[in-house]
C-alpha positions as CSV (number, residue, x, y, z in Angstrom):
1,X,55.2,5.6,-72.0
2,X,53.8,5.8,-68.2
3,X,56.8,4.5,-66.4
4,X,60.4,2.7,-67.2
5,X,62.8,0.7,-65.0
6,X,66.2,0.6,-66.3
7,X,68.6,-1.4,-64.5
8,X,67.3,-0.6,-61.2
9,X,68.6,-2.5,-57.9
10,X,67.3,-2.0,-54.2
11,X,68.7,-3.2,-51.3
12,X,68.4,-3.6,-47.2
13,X,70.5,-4.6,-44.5
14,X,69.0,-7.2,-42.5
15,X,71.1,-9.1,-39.8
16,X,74.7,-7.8,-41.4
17,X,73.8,-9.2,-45.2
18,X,72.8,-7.4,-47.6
19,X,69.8,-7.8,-48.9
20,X,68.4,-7.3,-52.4
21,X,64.3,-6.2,-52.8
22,X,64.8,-5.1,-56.5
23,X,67.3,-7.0,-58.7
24,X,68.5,-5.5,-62.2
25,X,64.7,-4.8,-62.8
26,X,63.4,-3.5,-66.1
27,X,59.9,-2.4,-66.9
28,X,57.5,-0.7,-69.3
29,X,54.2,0.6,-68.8
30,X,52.3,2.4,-71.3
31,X,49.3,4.4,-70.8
32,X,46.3,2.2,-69.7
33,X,48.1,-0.6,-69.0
34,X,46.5,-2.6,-66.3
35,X,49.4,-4.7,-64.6
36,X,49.7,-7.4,-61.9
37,X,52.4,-8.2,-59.7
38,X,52.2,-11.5,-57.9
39,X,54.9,-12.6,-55.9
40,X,55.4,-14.3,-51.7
41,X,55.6,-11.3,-49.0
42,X,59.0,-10.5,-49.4
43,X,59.6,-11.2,-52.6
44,X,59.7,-7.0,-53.7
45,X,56.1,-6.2,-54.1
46,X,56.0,-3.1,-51.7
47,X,59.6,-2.2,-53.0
48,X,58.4,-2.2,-56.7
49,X,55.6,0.0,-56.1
50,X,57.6,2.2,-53.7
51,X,60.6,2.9,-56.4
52,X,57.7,3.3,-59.1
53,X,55.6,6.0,-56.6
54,X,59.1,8.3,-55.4
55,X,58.5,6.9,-52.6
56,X,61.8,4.8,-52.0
57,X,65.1,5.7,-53.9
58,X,66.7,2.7,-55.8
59,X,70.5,2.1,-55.0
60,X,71.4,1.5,-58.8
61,X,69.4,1.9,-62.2
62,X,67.5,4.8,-63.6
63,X,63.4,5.2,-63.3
64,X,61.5,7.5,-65.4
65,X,57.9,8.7,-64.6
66,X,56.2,10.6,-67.6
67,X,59.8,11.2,-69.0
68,X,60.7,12.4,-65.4
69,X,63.9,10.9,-64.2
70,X,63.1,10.7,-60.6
71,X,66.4,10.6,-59.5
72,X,67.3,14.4,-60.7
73,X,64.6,15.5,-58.6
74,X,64.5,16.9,-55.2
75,X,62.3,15.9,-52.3
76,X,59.7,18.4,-52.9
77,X,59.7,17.9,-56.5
78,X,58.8,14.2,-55.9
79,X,56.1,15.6,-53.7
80,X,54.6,17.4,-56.3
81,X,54.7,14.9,-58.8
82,X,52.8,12.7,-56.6
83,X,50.5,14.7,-56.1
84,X,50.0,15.5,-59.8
85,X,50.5,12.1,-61.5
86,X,50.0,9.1,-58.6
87,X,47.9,8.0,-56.8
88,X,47.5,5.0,-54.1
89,X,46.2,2.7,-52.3
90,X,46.7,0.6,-49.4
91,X,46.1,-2.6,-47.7
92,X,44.7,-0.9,-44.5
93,X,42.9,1.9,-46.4
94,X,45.2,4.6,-44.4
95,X,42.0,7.0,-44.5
96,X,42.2,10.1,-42.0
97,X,39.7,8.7,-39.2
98,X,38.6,12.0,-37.7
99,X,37.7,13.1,-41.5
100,X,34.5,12.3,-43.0
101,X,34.2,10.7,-46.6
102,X,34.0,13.4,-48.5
103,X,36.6,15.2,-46.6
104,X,39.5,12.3,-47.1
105,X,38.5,12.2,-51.1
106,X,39.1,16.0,-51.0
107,X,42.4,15.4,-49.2
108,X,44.7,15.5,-52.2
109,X,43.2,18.8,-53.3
110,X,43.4,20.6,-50.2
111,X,47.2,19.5,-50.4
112,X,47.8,20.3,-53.7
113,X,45.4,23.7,-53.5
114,X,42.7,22.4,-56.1
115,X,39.8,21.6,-54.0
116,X,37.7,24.8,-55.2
117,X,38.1,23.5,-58.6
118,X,37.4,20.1,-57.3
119,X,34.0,20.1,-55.4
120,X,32.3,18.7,-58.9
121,X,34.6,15.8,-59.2
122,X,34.4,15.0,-55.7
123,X,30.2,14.7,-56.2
124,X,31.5,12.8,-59.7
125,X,33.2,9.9,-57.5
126,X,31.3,9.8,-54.5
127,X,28.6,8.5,-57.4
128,X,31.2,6.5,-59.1
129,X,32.2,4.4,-56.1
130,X,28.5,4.1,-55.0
131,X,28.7,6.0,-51.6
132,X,26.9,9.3,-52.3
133,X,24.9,8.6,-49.3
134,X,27.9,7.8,-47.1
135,X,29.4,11.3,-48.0
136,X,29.4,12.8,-44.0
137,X,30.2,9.0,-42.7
138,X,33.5,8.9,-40.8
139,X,35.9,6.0,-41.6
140,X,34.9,3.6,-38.8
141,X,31.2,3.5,-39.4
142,X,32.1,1.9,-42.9
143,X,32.6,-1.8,-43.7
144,X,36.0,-2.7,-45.2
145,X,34.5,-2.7,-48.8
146,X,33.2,0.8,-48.1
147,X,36.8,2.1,-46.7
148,X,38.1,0.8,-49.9
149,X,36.2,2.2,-52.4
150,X,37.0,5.6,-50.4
151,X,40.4,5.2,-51.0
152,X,40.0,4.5,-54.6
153,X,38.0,7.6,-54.7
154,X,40.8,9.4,-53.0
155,X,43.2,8.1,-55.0
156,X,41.2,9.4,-58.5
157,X,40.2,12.5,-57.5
158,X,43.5,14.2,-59.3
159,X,43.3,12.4,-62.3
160,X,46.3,10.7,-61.9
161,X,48.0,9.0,-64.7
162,X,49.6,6.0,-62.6
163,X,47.9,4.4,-59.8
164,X,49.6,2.0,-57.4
165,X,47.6,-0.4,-55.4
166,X,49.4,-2.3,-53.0
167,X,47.5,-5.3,-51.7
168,X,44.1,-3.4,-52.2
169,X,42.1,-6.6,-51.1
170,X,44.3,-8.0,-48.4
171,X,41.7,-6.7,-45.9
172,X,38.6,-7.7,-47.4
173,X,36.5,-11.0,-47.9
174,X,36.4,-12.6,-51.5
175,X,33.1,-10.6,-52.8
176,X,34.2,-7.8,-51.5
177,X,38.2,-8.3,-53.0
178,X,36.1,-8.8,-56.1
179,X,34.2,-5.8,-56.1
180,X,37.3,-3.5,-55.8
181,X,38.9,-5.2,-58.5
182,X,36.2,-4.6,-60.5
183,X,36.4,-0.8,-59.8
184,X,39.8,-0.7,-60.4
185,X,39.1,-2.1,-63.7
186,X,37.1,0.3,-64.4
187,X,39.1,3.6,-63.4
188,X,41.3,2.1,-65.7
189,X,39.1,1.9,-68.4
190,X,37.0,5.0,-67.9
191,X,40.1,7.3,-66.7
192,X,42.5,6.0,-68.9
193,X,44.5,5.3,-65.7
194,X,47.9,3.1,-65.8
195,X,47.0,0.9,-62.8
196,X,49.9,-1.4,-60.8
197,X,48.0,-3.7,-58.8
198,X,50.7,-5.9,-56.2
199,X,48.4,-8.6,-54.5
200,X,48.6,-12.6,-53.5
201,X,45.5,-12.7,-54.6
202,X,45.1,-15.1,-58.0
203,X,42.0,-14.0,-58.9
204,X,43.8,-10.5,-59.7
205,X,45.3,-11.8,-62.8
206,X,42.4,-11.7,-64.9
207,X,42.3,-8.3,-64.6
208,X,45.0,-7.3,-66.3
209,X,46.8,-6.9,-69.8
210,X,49.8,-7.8,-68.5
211,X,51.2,-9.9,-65.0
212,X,54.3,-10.2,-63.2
213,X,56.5,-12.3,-60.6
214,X,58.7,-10.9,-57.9
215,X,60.6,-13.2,-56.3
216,X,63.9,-12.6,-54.4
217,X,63.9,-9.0,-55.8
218,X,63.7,-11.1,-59.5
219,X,60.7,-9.7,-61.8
220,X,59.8,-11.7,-64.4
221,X,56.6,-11.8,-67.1
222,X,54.2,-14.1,-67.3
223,X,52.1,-15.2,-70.4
């Protein structure tokens, strides 16, 4: 088992009420799972991803990451363990713009002190994502489909065993929202990645073993 929700509730203040982004949410991803989460903007998306990534602390319930319960560990613990086991991806790409291609998929290394070791997998995904020859391009001399496929690159190039993608085609134009859905289906398959894929976009379902609904902090299956 990847990742497992027990119980666990999130909430916000907005306007004096209390609001609640994760409601008594329980969850169970194995290892190459493929999983969608569909759901309105505001209906817990981000949250869900947030809570599974370290990245947000629930207010109530237990989550476990690789048998990790995130809540025992300290800040840079989590920091670690994302570097180690996630990674993600955004709606806006969120690459370094005064680093070249090959530079921001090296990122993660540098961080976590691999990129020695990791000069051969860089090469390795640079080919995977089809943008060898885009290696010493900076981020705004590539389209949106091209900025995308870096971050996916990025987001591999630890061998993660969970990556989240929050909206990954929010910012791109149907063939090209295709095209990363197809890599992401992929990675999944060739990495043996457990991908979370949040989106509004329908077309995203197909892609997965198994799809979910968020609505008012609510996360239900769907057949």
């Amino acid at each position: 088992m990847i990742v497992r929700f027990d119980g666990v509730c999130k909430y916000f203040q907005a306007g004096g009420l209390r609001i609640a982004a994760l409601s008594d949410v329980s969850l169970s991803l194995e290892k190459k799972d493929f999983v969608t989460v569909m759901g309105p903007s505001g209906g817990g998306k981000t949250t869900l991803l947030n809570c599974m990534g370290g990245l947000d602390t629930p207010d109530a319930g237990a989550i476990h990451l690789n048998g990790q319960l995130l809540s025992e560990m300290k800040d840079r613990e989590l920091t670690q363990l994302r570097r180690r086991e996630i990674g993600f991806v955004f709606q806006f790409f969120n690459l370094m713009p005064t680093l070249s291609v090959l530079e921001n998929i090296e990122l993660p290394l540098l961080l976590s002190h691999a990129a020695k070791a990791g000069r051969d997998r860089i090469a390795g995904l640079l080919d995977y994502v089809g943008l060898t020859h885009r290696a010493r391009s900076f981020p705004a001399e590539l389209s949106g489909g091209e900025m995308q496929r870096v971050a996916i690159a990025r987001a591999l190039v630890h061998q993660p065993s969970l990556l989240l993608a929050d909206e990954p085609t929010g910012n791109l134009d149907s063939e090209n929202g295709i095209k990363v859905l197809d890599l992401l289906k992929q990675a999944n398959e060739d990495f043996e990645t457990t991908v979370v894929v949040a989106t509004h976009n329908p077309q995203a379902a197909k892609y997965g073993n198994r799809h979910f609904d968020i609505r008012d902090g609510k996360l239900q299956t769907l057949k």
